[in-house]
Each structure stands twice: as structure tokens, then as C-alpha cells.
GUDRENGU-624750 format. One record per residue (C-alpha): x, y, z. Coordinates in steps of 0.25 Angstrom, whole numbers, padded with zeros to 4 digits, always signed. Layout:
! GUDRENGU-624750
XYZ
...
END
This chain:
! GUDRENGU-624750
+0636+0295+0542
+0620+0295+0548
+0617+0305+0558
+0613+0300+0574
+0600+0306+0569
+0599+0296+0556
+0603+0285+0565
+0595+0286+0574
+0583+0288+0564
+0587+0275+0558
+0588+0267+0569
+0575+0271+0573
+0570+0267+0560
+0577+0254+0561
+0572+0250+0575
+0559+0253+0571
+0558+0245+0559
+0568+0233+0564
+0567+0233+0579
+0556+0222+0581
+0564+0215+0571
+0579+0219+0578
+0572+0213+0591
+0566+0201+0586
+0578+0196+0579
+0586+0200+0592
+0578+0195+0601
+0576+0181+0594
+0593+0182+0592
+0595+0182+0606
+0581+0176+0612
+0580+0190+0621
+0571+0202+0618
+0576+0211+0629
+0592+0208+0623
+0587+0213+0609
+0581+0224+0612
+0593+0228+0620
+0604+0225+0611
+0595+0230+0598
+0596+0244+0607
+0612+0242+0609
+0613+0240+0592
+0605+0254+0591
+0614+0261+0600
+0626+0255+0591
+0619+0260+0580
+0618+0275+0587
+0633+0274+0588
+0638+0266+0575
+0627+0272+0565
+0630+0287+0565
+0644+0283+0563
+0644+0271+0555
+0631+0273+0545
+0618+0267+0546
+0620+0253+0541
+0614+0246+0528
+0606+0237+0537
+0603+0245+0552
+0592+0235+0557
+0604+0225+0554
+0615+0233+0561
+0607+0234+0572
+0604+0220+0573
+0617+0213+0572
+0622+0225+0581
+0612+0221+0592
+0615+0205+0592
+0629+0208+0591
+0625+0217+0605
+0617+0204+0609
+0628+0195+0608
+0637+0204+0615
+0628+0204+0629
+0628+0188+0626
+0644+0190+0628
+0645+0197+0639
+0634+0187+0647
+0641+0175+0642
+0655+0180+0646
+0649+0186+0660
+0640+0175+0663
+0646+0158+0662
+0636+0151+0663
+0623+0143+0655
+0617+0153+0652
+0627+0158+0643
+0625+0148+0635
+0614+0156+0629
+0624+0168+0626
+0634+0158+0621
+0624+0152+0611
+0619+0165+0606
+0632+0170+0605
+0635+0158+0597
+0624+0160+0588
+0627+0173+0585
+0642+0169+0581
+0637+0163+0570
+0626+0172+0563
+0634+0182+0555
+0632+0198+0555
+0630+0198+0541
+0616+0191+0542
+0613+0199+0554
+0617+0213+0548
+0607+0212+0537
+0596+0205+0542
+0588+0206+0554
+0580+0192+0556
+0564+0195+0558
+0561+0188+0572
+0547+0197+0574
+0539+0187+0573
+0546+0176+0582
+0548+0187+0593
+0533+0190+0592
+0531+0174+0596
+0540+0175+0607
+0532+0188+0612
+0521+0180+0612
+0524+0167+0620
+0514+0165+0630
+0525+0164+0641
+0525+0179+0637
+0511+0185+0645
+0503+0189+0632
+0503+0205+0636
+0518+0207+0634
+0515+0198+0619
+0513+0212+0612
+0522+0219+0620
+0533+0213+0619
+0531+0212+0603
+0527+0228+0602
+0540+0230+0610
+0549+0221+0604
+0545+0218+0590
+0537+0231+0586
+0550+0240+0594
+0537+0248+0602
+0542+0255+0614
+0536+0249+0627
+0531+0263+0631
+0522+0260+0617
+0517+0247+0621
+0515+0251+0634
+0505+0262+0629
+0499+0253+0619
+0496+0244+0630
+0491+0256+0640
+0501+0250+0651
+0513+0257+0657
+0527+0257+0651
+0533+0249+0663
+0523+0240+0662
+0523+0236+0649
+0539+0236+0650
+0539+0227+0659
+0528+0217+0653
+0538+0219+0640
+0552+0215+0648
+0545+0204+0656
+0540+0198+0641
+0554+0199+0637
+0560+0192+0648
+0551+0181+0649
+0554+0178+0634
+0568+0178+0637
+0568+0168+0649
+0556+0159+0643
+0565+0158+0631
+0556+0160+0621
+0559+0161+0608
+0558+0170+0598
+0555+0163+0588
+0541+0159+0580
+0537+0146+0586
+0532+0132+0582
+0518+0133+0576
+0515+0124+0588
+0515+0134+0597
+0508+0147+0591
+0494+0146+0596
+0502+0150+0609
+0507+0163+0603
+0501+0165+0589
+0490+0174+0594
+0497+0182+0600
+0508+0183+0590
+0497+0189+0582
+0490+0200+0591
+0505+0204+0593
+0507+0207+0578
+0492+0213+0576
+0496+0220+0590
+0511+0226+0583
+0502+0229+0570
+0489+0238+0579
+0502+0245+0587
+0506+0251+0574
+0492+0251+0567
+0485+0257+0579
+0496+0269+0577
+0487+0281+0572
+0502+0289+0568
+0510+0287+0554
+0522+0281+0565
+0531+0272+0558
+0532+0263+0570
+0518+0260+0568
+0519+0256+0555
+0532+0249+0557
+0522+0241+0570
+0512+0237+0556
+0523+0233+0547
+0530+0223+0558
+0517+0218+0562
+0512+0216+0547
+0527+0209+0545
+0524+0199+0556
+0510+0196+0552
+0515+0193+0538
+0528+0185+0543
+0517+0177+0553
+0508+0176+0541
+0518+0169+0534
+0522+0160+0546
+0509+0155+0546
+0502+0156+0533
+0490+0148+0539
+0487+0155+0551
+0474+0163+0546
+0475+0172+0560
+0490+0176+0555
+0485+0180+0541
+0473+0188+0546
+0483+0196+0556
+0491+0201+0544
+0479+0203+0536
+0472+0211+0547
+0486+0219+0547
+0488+0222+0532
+0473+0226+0531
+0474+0236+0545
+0487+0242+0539
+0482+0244+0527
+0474+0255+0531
+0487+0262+0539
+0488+0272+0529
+0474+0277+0530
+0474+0277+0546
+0486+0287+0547
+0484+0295+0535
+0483+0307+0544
+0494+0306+0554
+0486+0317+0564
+0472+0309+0566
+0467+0295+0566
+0459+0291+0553
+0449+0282+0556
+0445+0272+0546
+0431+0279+0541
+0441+0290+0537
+0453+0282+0530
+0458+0286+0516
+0457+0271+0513
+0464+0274+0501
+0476+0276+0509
+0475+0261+0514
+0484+0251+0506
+0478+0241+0498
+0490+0233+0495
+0487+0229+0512
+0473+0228+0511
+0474+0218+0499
+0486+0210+0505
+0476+0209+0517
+0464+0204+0514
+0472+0196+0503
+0478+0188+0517
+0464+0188+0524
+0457+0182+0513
+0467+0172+0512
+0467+0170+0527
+0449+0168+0529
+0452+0158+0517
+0458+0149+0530
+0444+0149+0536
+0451+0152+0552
+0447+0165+0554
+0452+0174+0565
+0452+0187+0572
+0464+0193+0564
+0457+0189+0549
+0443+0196+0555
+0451+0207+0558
+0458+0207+0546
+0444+0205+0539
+0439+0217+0545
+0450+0225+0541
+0447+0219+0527
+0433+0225+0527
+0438+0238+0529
+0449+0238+0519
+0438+0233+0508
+0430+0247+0512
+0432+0256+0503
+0427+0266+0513
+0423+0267+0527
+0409+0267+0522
+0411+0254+0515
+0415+0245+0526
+0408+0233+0528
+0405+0236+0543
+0395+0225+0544
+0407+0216+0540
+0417+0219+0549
+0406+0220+0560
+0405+0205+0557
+0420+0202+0559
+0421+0210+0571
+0410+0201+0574
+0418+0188+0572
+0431+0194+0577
+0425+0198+0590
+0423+0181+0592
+0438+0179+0591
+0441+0192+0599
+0430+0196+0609
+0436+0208+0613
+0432+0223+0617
+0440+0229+0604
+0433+0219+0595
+0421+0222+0601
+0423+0238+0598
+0426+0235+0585
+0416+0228+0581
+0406+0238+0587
+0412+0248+0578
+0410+0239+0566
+0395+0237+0571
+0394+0252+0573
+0397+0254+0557
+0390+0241+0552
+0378+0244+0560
+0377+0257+0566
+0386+0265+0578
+0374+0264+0587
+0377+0247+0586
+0392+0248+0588
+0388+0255+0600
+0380+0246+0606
+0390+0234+0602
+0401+0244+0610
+0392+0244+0622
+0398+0230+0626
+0412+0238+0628
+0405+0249+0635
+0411+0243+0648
+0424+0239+0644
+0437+0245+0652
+0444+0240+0640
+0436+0248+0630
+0434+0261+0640
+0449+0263+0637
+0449+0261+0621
+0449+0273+0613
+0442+0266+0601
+0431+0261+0608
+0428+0276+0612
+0431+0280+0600
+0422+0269+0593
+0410+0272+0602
+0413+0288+0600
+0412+0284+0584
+0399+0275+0585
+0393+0286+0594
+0398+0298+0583
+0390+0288+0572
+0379+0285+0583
+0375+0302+0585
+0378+0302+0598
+0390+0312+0598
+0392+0316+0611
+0393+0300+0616
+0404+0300+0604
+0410+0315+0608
+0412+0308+0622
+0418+0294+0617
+0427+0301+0607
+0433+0308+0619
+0434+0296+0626
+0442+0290+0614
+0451+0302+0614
+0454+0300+0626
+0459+0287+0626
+0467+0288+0612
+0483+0289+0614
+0484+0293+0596
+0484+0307+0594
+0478+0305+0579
+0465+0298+0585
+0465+0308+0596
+0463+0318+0584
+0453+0308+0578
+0445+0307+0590
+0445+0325+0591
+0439+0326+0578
+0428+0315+0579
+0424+0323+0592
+0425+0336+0584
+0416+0332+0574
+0406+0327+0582
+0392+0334+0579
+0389+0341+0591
END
């Protein structure tokens, strides 16, 4: 029999790889996010006590599923005996339901609901800042202590903005399922940020963490399920493009778990091919449309880097160009930085400068690590070392990763004095 220790390993390798999965096929069994996640925690508990005794089954994500709706239907029981009235026709019909799906299908397979959850996260009677969330706390299994940190709120606060979501899918009756194509220009475009969102949470992780490759794998699955879904959507085909090509050079980025490896000092033969092929493969067919977008100019710029074949070889006036065009479908401050930095290469640092003198005043900007550590880099290629000593500080300041903390010492370090 499996030690506590093996069980409690594996389950935490189960939840990590299957929990959005266990919670959207919960949630959209029984219409309720919050009853879920609750009765997915009562199947873990069974599983602390049953596992060490019993053996780890064949199929845990499957255990632990059918043991969780079989938890579900027993809270709908107990309402519907204490509680005679219409609304338990809702319990009475689930119950129903339940009654005739057998535990043999449910044993073995767990249904993939991620995508329909995602849609329901996004419904605009939900307010648009709980969208990613709710989606990074249900579908991705982040704690809401994470989220609250990636959104530099407070726990309660984001807590609350989460449970408030979660009721007002609940009481709105939205479903969770992926709507009628009549209605996605409601909800499409936030469906995608959400998936780009989930895919930068585990891309923008500087640490060798399985959880953050597990956050890219999940978001590069939905991408290719939406891709599928809607195979003439250029914008859907560009997202998981512009995900395949990032990934690709994953490898390179963490190849030394102790320090942030920018991209001018990638091995760049660590990146994987076979992802670069299959992306600009699916970006050529997507340009071939003629509807461009912002995800396939991201994804083209992406594109120009990975046809380099060293930093020295980028096409900075290219991607300088797309920035360009991006920045008309996204006027914002992080466009703007990056395409000062591709100014700063295609032309020269003293030009990125100048470009980033239009985010000088930004309160937005003034607490971004890369755009100090961007001005700090120009002003290192510029000459003017202690302008870069001072921003480089700044940008250590503000960063929360201990490998780009690193980074940032030895740039100062190596500055000529």
C-alpha cells in the first residue's frame, strides 16, 4: 500500500494537472462554481483516507471526479429532503439526471468543460475585472493569494471580487456552456485575453515551476480547441500562433534556474523548432485571410525573432514596423515601451529614448519594472551609465523574481564606472 506521503504527492500532481478540468466538468454538471470546488475538496479528503488504504486507482483524476459528484448529489439530497418546495425541483432534476449517467463513463473519463467555463467567466453581466480572476482561480487552480499579487491588490479584495463573480453566475443562471456564434462578439474578446492572460501567468514565470508550464500547456490546449471551434477566425489562429512561437523559446529563457536570461543571451539552440515551424506554419495560413489583428502582429513579431538566428541578426526595423501597426489596434503605455525598445535597436538607443519620453509621466509606467529596466538598457547602450546605474536600481526595486533580481545586480556590476 502507498504511503500518506505517496498520496499526498500524487494527488498533488493530479490536482495540478486535472483541477481546471475536475472544476469545469463539476461546475457545468451541477451549474455551480462555488459547489465544485467544495465537493472536488470533500473527494480529496476521501482520497487522504481511502488511498493509503485502498491503493491509488488506475484512473485518480477519474476517482476523484465520480467521488466528488457522488458528494454533489448527496448535498442535493439532503436540501431536497429538508426544503419542500419549487425550488427543489432543481435538485430533483439533477438528481434525476444523475440517476441515469452510469459510473463507469464517469470513472474513466473526465469531460473537458474549460473552454465553456471560460465563456461563462466572461459574460458581460460578470464586471470585466473578475473575467481573468475567476478563470486564473477556477480553470488554472491559482491560489487567490497568486492572483491577488498578480493583480497588486489585497487578498481579501480580490477574494471577495472572486466570490461576488461566482454568485452572480450562479443567480444569473448563466451557463456554462460555449454559446451560440450569434452572441460572441459579446464575449470573444475577452475569452481570448483570458487565454493569452492564463498562457503570460505561466510564461512570465522566470522559475523551472511545473505549474507554470502546466498554466502554458492548458492555455495552448484551449487556444487549439478554440482554434478548432472556429477555424475562420484569423484572431483565434493568431492567438495560438503567437503562443506556440513564445513557448518555443521557454527552454532558452530558463536554462539557468538562478538568473533571468534575457533574449540577446539565449542559447537559441535550446528553442524548439518543431513549435516554431507549427507557428509560423498557422500564421501564414492565418495573413492568407487578409483580416489582420493584434494577436497575428504579435505573433508576427514573435515570428521575426524566431527566424534570427542571432540577436544580432534580428530584423529590428521589421518588428519596429509591427509595433507600429500594433500600437493602432492597442494604443496603450506597454505597446508604446515596446516599441520604443524596438526603435531603440533598429535605430539607435538615444531614439528609443526619445520615443519613451511620451511615458515619462505615466503613474502606470513609473510602477513597471520593464520600463526602468528598458530605459536603464537604452541608457547602458546610450553611454550614459549613471542615468542607467540609477534606473537599473529603480527596476530592482520594483521586480518581485529573484532570477531578474540577479539579473539586474550584475547589469549594475558590469557597468563601466
Amino acid at each position: 500500500m502507498p504511503s500518506r506521503a505517496d498520496v499526498n504527492a500524487k494527488i498533488e500532481r493530479v490536482l495540478r494537472a486535472h483541477q481546471g478540468r475536475l472544476i469545469a466538468a463539476l461546475s457545468t454538471r451541477f451549474c455551480d462554481i462555488g459547489l465544485a470546488e467544495d465537493v472536488l475538496q470533500d473527494a480529496v479528503t476521501a482520497a487522504l483516507i481511502h488511498w493509503p488504504k485502498k491503493g491509488i486507482p488506475h484512473n485518480p483524476q477519474g476517482w476523484l471526479y465520480q467521488t466528488a459528484k457522488r458528494k454533489a448529489v448527496d448535498r442535493y439530497r439532503r436540501r431536497a429532503t429538508r426544503h419542500a418546495k419549487a425550488g427543489d425541483l432543481t435538485h430533483h432534476t439533477v438528481l434525476t439526471n444523475m440517476s441515469n449517467e452510469s459510473d463507469e463513463q464517469s470513472e474513466h473519463s473526465v469531460p473537458d468543460e474549460r473552454l465553456g467555463l471560460i465563456f461563462a467567466c466572461c459574460h458581460p453581466a460578470v464586471p470585466a475585472p473578475a473575467h481573468t480572476a475567476l478563470t486564473l482561480r477556477t480553470v488554472c487552480g491559482l491560489s487567490t493569494a497568486q492572483i491577488a499579487a498578480a493583480y497588486l491588490v489585497p487578498k481579501n479584495t480580490m477574494a471577495q471580487r472572486i466570490v461576488r463573480a461566482k454568485n452572480k453566475i450562479k443567480q444569473a443562471g448563466i451557463p456554462f456552456t460555449i454559446p451560440a456564434p450569434d452572441v460572441w462578439p459579446q464575449r470573444f474578446q475577452s475569452v481570448l485575453s483570458v487565454i493569452y492572460l492564463i498562457f503570460n501567468a505561466g510564461y512570465s514565470n522566470l522559475a523551472p515551476d511545473k505549474q507554470a508550464a502546466d498554466l502554458c500547456a492548458q492555455a495552448i490546449h484551449l487556444g487549439r480547441v478554440l482554434a478548432k471551434l472556429l477555424p475562420g477566425d484569423t484572431e483565434a489562429g493568431g492567438l495560438l500562433a503567437l503562443m506556440l512561437l513564445s513557448q518555443a523559446r521557454r527552454p532558452a529563457r530558463l536554462a539557468n534556474p538562478e538568473i533571468h536570461i534575457s533574449l540577446e543571451d539565449q542559447d537559441r539552440t535550446l528553442w524548439d523548432k518543431a513549435s516554431i515551424i507549427e507557428g509560423q506554419n498557422l500564421l501564414l495560413k492565418t495573413l492568407a485571410k487578409g483580416k489582420p489583428g493584434s494577436t497575428q502582429i504579435q505573433a508576427a513579431i514573435s515570428a521575426v525573432h524566431c527566424q534570427a538566428a542571432t540577436f544580432q541578426d534580428t530584423d529590428w526595423p521589421e518588428i519596429a514596423a509591427l509595433y507600429e501597426r500594433l500600437y493602432a489596434y492597442e494604443p496603450t503605455p506597454v505597446i508604446l515601451l515596446n516599441a520604443s525598445i524596438a526603435l531603440s535597436f533598429a535605430q539607435s538607443p538615444a531614439a528609443g529614448l526619445a520615443s519613451l519620453e511620451a511615458l515619462a509621466q505615466s503613474k502606470t509606467m513609473t510602477n513597471y519594472q520593464l520600463y526602468h529596466a528598458a530605459r536603464a538598457d537604452m541608457l547602458r547602450r546610450n553611454g550614459q551609465y549613471e542615468q542607467a546605474k540609477t534606473a537599473y536600481e529603480q527596476a530592482h526595486a520594483l521586480s518581485q523574481s529573484p532570477q531578474e533580481k540577479t539579473f539586474l545586480q550584475n547589469r549594475i556590476k558590469n557597468l563601466p564606472s
